[in-house]
C-alpha positions, 0 to 999 in steps of 0.5 A, spaced: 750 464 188 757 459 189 759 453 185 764 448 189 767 444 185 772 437 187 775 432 184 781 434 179 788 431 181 793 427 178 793 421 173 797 417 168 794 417 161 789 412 159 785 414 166 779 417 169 776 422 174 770 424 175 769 432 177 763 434 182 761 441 182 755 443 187 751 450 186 748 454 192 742 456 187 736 452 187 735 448 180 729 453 179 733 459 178 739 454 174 738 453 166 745 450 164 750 449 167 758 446 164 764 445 165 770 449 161 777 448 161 783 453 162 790 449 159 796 452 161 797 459 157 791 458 153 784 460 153 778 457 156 775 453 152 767 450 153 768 442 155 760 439 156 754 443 157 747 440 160 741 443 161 736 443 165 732 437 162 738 433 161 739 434 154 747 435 153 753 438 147 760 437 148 767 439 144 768 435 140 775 432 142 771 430 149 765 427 147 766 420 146 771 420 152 767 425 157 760 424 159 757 430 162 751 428 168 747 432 173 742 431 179 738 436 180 736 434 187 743 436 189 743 441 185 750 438 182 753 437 176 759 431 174 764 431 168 766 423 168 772 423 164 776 417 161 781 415 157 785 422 159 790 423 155 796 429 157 792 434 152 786 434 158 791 437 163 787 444 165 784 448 170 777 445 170 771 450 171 764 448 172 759 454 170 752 455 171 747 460 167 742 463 171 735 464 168 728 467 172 732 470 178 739 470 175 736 471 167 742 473 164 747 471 169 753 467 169 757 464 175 763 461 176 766 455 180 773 455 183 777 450 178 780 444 180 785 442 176 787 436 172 793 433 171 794 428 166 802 425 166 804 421 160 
């Protein structure tokens, strides 16, 4: 299973991006699929999750900024994000976590990054 994710780059604070992640796997064989961010010097950190009926969760610090959306037709999940602040500046992961086929299985995309400048 690949994920290829698009669409980090560089903003000023108080803007927006969208981020794509596009998985190989057919929707049947993904339950949740997510975006995690990796700051610099830190841990990766869960950012916004949706499952597969489209119900979603979010850290707390991003759910009133990120919104977290996902097309099953084109197997491809969005993260879009506003009103970013520096603190957003990261390696953005997408993630998708198997079942049926792939139960117990996590892939993982390339990470984009995200600069927020201030």
């Amino acid at each position: 299973v690949q994920l290829q994710a698009s669409g980090g780059g560089l903003v000023q604070t108080g803007g927006s991006l969208r981020l794509s992640c596009a998985t190989s796997a057919s929707p049947y064989n993904i339950d949740n699929m997510g975006w995690y961010r990796q700051a610099p010097g830190k841990q990766r950190d869960l950012v916004a999750r949706i499952n597969s009926d489209g119900r979603a969760s979010y850290a707390d610090s991003m759910k009133d900024r990120f919104t977290i959306s996902r097309d099953n037709a084109k197997n491809t999940v969005y993260l879009q994000m506003d009103s970013l602040k520096p603190e957003d500046t990261g390696v953005y992961y997408c993630s998708a976590e198997g079942t049926r086929r792939y139960r117990g299985r996590q892939f993982w995309g390339q990470g984009t990054l995200v600069t927020v400048s201030s």
